[in-house]
KOLLODO-748812 format. One record per residue (C-alpha): residue in three letters; x, y, z. Coordinates in steps of 0.2 Angstrom, whole numbers, plus 5000, padded with zeros to 4 digits. Layout:
ALAXYZ
...
END
This chain:
UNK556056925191
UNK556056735196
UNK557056675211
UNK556656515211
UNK555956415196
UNK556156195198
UNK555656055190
UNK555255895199
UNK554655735190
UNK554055555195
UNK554355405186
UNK553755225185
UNK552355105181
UNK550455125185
UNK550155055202
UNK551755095211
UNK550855255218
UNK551355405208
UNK549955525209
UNK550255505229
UNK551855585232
UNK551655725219
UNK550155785228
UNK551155805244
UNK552555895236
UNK551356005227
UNK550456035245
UNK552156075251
UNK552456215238
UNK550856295237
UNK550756285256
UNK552056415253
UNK551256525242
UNK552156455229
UNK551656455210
UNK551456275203
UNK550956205186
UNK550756015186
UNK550755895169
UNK550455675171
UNK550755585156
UNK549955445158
UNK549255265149
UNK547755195148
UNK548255055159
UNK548055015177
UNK549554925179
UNK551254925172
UNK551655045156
UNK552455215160
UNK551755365171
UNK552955535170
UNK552255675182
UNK553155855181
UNK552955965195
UNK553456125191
UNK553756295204
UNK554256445204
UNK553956605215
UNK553656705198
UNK552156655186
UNK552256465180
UNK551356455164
UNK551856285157
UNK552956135164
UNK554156215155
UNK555856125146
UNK556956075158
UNK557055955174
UNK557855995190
UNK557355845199
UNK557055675193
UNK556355535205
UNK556555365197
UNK555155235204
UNK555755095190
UNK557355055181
UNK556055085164
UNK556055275170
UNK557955305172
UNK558355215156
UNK557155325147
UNK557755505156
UNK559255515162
UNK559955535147
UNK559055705145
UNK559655775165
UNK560755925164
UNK562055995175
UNK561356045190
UNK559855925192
UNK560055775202
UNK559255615202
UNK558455495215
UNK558255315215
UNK558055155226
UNK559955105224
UNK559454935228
UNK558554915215
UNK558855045198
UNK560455025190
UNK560755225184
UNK561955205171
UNK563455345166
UNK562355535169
UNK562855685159
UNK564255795168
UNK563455905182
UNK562055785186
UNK562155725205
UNK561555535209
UNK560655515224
UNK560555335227
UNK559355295243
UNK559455145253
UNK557555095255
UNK557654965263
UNK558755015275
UNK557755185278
UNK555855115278
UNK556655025297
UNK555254915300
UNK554054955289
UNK553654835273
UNK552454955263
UNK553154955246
UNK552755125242
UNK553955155254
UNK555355215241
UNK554055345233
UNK553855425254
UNK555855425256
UNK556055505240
UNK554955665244
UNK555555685261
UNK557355685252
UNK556955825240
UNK556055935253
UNK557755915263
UNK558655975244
UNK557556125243
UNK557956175258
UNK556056165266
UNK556156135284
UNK555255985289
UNK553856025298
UNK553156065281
UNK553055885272
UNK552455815291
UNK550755925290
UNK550555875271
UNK550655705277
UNK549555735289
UNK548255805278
UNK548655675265
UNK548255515276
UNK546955595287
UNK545655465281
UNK546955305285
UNK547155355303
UNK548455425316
UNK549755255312
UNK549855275292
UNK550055465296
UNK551555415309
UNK552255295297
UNK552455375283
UNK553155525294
UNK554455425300
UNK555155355283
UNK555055525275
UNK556255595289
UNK557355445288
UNK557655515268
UNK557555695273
UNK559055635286
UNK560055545275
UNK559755685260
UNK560355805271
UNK562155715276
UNK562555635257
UNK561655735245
UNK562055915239
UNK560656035242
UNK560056145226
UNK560756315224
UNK559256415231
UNK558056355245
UNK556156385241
UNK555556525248
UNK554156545260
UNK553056685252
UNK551856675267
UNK550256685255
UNK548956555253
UNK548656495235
UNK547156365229
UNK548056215218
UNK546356135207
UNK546456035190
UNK545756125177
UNK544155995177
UNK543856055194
UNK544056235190
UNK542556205176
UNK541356105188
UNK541456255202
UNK541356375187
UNK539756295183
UNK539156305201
UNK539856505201
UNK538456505187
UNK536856415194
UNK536956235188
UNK535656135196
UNK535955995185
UNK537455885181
UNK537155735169
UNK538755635160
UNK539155465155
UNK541055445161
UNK542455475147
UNK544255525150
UNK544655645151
UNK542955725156
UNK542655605169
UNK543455715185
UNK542055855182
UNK540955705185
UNK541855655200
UNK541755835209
UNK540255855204
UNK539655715212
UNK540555725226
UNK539955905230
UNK538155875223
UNK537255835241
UNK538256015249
UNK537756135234
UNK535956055230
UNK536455985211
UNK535455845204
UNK537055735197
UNK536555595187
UNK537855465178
UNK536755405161
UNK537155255153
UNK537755355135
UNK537955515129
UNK536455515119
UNK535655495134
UNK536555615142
UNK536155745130
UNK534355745128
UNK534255735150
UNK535155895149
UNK534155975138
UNK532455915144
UNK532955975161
UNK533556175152
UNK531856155144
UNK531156155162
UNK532056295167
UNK533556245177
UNK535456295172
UNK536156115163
UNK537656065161
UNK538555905152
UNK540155855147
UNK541255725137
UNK542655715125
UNK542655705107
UNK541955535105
UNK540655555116
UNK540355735107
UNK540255655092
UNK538355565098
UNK537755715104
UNK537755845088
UNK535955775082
UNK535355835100
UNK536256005098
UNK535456035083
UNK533656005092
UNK534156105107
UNK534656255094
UNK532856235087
UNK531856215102
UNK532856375106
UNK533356285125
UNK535056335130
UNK536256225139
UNK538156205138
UNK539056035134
UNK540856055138
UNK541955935127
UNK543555895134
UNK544755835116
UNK546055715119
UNK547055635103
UNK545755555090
UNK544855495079
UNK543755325088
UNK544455295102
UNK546055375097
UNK547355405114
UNK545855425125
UNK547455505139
UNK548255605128
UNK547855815123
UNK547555895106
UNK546656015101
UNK545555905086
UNK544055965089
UNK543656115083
UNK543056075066
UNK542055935076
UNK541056095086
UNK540656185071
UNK539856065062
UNK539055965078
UNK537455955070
UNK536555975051
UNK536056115045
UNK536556285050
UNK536056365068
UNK536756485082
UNK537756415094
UNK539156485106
UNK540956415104
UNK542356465119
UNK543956365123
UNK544756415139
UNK546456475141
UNK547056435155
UNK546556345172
UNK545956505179
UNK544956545164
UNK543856375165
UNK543456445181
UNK542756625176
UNK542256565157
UNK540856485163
UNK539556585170
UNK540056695155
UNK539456585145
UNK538056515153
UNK537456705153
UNK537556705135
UNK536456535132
UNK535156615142
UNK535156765134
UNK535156705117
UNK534256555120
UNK535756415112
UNK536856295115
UNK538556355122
UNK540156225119
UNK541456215129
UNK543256185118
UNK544456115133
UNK545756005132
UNK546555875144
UNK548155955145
UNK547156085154
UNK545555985161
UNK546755855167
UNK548255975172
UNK548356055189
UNK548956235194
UNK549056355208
UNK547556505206
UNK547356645218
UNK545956625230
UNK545056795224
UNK544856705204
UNK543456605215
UNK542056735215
UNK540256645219
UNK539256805217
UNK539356825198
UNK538056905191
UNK536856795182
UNK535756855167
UNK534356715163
UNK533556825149
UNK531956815145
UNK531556685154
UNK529656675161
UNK529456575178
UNK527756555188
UNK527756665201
UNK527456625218
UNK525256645214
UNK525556525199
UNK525556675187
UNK526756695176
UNK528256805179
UNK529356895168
UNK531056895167
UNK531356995153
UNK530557165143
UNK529857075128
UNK528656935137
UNK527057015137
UNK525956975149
UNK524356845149
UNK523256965141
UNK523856905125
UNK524256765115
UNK525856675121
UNK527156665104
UNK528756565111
UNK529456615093
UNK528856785094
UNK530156845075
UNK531056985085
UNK532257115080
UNK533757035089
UNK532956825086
UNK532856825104
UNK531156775110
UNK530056755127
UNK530656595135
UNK529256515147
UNK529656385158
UNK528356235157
UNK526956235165
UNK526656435166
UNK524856505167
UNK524456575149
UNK525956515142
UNK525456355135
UNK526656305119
UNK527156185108
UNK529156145108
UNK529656005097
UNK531155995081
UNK530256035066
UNK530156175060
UNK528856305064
UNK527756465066
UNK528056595081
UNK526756495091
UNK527756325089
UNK526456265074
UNK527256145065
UNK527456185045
UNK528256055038
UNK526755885043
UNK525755905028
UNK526556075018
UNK528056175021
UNK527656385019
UNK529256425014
UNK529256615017
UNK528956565038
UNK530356435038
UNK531656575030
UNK530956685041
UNK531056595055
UNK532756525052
UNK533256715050
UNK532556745068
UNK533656635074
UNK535256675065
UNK535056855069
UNK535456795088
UNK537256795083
UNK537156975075
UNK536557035090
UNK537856925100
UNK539357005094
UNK539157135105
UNK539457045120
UNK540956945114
UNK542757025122
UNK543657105107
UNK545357015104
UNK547157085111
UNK548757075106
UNK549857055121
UNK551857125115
UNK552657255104
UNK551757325089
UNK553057315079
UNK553757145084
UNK554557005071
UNK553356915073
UNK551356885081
UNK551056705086
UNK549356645086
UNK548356515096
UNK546756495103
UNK546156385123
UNK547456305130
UNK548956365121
UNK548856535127
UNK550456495141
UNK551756395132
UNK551556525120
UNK551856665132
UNK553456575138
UNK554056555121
UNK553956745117
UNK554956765133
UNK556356635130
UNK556356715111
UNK556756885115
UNK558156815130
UNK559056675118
UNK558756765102
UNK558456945104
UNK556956915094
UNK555257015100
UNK553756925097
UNK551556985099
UNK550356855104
UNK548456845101
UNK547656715109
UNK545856675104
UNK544556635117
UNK542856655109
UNK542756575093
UNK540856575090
UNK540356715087
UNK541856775079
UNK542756945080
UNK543356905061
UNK543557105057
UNK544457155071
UNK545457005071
UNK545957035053
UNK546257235058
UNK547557175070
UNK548357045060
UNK548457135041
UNK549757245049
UNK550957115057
UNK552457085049
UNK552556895050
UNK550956805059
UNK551356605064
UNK549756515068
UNK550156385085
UNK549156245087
UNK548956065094
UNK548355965078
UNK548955905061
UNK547655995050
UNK548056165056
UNK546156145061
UNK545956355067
UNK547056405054
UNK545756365039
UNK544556425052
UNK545356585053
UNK545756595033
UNK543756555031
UNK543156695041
UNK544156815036
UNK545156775023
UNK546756785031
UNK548256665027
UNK549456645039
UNK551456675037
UNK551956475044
UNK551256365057
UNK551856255073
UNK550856095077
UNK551055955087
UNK549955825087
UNK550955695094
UNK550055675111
UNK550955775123
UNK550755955123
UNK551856105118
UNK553556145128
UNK554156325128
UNK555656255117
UNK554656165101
UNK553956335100
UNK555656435100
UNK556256325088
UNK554956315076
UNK554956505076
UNK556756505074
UNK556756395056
UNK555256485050
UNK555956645052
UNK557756585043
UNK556656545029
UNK556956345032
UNK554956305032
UNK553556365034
UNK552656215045
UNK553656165060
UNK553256005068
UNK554155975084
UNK554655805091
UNK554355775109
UNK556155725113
UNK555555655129
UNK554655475127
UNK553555465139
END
């Protein structure tokens, strides 16, 4: 059971310094082996409009930024117009009273008003109120000092010893004067003595792809993609990756699968606009039998769409990236952790089965930021190239798997194999000479279609290749219901949902009484249709949770299997679930008053 769980949030325009002050309070908390899980909603602007980043931590699991807010720091006047209203009793509020007016607060909220100007002594750094207002709530949570001055430290390093000193000395004057006007919360932050990596889930997927071999790295920058490019590139020199910024996606696409073709682990990633250019060259790359992975990060569409807001509007889009039919792998991550360990997983799978593996994430996770245990960040996974043939170091070729034959015999790229999975020889091989283009063709790469087509060898070799999914299945983790057997009700999501959800079913069974299952989907290509259906037939009312308007995995799930669900929950507003839009939905579903729920995100950000 939780001790501790708080809710901090920053307010203001773009430009006043937001990002700044919540990554030393966050160094603060995780510092102490606390648990943290951190949401910005943010514009498309790089000045003025309206930035809102929630902090949340907890010395139990943190799964969401939850519903409610403890701590509100109010940069602009724009902020505490816009949320105050919404502080309960309890939560306190901070603010440069020189400068915001805070209007009448609900009974129970406490008004912290700092005197900035005053405080900051000397100094004339603007961002000065943003410095005073952290070393204030460190003082409310009852941290000891010491802590915000070495994540000051660490913070400034790069500006030198006198930025470090100054912004020591103004976030002690407001950690003084907190601590002589301002009532502290109830329960101090503990010190949990433990050490606890704190990563944005874009991170997690670049050293995911590093756990897995990549050696190449190619993207055209689109949010919310773009910080898998940055750490990529900024490690790329220290982990021996090729990183190269290409001037489109089209671009980007074929450079990654020229350089699978060669051999070398590839990876690529955009969002769904971005995506959208690249289904032509996933189509060729499912073909050519070359695996590489594209990882497409959605944000709110169609064009241009949001470009810095999350929803999950892209499943539809990955199952028809290209024409004609062709096996391909489809996994959306659940959490910021599972970026991490999903992608050697499927980069094993590529290989193996010789396709291209997407990656379904979203930027509530790829742009979202949590605390992971150090031990998630194993570099020794095992990696599985399947039947990959690479020269040897005598410039013969060498086998990687059972089925290559050796350099006695004729060398058949699409050798029509029991599972469609065929010899893979890197170019250049001695005696493995082939043709690799997108027409079809025989098991030696002839092409059939330039002056006939022979219709039995293009159905039988589009039947080698779809058989790679048959034989697939097998390694795809069978589904799990998480909760009672016989709860009231199953609620179903797939990637990023997976821990709203979770705090959902607990909030339902505390407020309500009400127990609930959930099955979160992962892998949705190949797709465990069967035993999905097994497990859902028998529940007693199933609700289907999702971040679009369309119910986009509902039909999916109704296609494959012919299951219709009881009622659905979306939100495709933008912002992503909060435990509560969830309890609610479930709530009027279950009293018979809809069967779609779509929540309003009460706070305008």
């Amino acid at each position: 059971m939780s001790q501790v769980d708080y809710a901090v949030s920053i307010g203001g325009e773009a430009g006043q310094g937001i990002a700044t002050p919540g990554d030393v309070l966050a160094a603060v908390f995780a510092r102490r082996g606390l648990n943290l899980n951190a949401y910005n909603a943010y514009q498309s602007i790089i000045r003025g409009g309206h930035i809102f980043l929630t902090i949340r931590t907890s010395d139990g699991p943190v799964r969401s930024h939850g519903d409610k807010l403890d701590a509100l720091v109010a940069l602009n006047q724009d902020t505490m117009n816009r949320h105050l209203k919404l502080m309960g009793p309890g939560s306190s509020v901070l603010f440069d009273s020189e400068k915001i007016k805070p209007g009448q607060p609900a009974s129970g909220v406490q008004l912290c008003p700092l005197p900035v100007k005053t405080l900051q002594g000397a100094s004339v750094n603007k961002l000065n109120q943003n410095t005073v207002a952290i070393g204030a709530l460190v003082q409310m949570f009852g941290i000891e000092f010491k802590s915000l001055e070495d994540a000051l430290a660490r913070q400034f390093r790069k500006k030198g010893e006198a930025v470090i000193a100054e912004n020591t000395g103004v976030a002690r004057a407001g950690y003084e004067h907190a601590a002589s006007h301002f009532k502290p919360f109830p329960t101090p932050l503990p010190d949990l003595n433990k050490s606890l990596a704190f990563l944005e889930g874009n991170a997690a997927l670049a050293m995911g792809g590093v756990a897995a071999g990549v050696k190449f790295y190619c993207a055209y920058p689109m949010s919310p993609a773009t910080g898998i490019l940055m750490w990529m590139a900024r490690h790329a020199r220290q982990l021996g990756i090729m990183v190269r910024q290409v001037e489109d996606e089209i671009s980007v696409i074929n450079m990654a699968i020229g350089a699978a073709h060669a051999g070398c682990r590839t990876m690529c990633a955009t969002s769904g606009g971005g995506f959208a250019l690249m289904t032509e060259a996933m189509g060729a790359a499912a073909m050519m039998e070359i695996p590489v992975v594209c990882i497409n990060v959605q944000r709110a569409g169609p064009a241009t769409g949001v470009p810095t807001k999350t929803e999950q509007g892209d499943l539809w889009q990955a199952l028809g990236a290209g024409q004609g039919d062709y096996p391909r792998f489809i996994v959306a991550p659940t959490s910021i952790e599972d970026c991490f360990r999903t992608m050697p997983e499927l980069f094993n799978l590529t290989d193996q089965f010789q396709c291209p593996g997407i990656v379904l994430s979203d930027l509530l996770i790829s742009e979202g930021r949590a605390t992971v245990p150090p031990e998630t960040f194993r570099w020794d996974a095992p990696i599985d190239r399947g039947e990959l043939i690479l020269p040897d170091n005598n410039g013969n070729g060498c086998s990687a798997g059972p089925n290559s034959g050796s350099n006695d015999f004729k060398y058949y790229r699409y050798k029509n194999t029991e599972s469609g999975v065929s010899p893979r020889a890197a170019p250049g091989t001695p005696g493995r000479i082939h043709v690799v283009a997108t027409d079809e063709h025989d098991e030696d790469g002839t092409l059939i279609s330039d002056e006939f087509t022979h219709p039995a060898k293009r159905r039988m070799m589009h039947d080698k290749r779809m058989r790679k999914m048959q034989s697939a299945m097998a390694h795809i983790p069978l589904p799990r219901l998480v909760g009672p057997e016989n709860a009231a009700v199953t609620l179903v999501g797939w990637g990023s949902t997976e821990g709203v959800i979770s705090e959902a079913i607990e909030k339902l069974a505390a407020e309500d009484s009400i127990a609930a299952s959930q099955l979160q989907i992962k892998w949705l290509v190949p797709f465990r249709g069967g035993e999905i259906l097994d497990i859902l037939s028998s529940r007693r009312k199933v609700i289907v949770v999702e971040n679009n308007s369309s119910g986009q995995f509902a039909r999916f799930l109704r296609a494959e299997t012919g299951f219709q669900a009881h009622g659905w929950i979306r939100k495709y507003d933008g912002e992503p679930f909060m435990p509560h839009h969830i309890v609610n939905g479930v709530r009027e579903i279950l009293a018979g008053r809809t069967d779609l729920h779509v929540p309003v995100h009460e706070i305008m950000v």
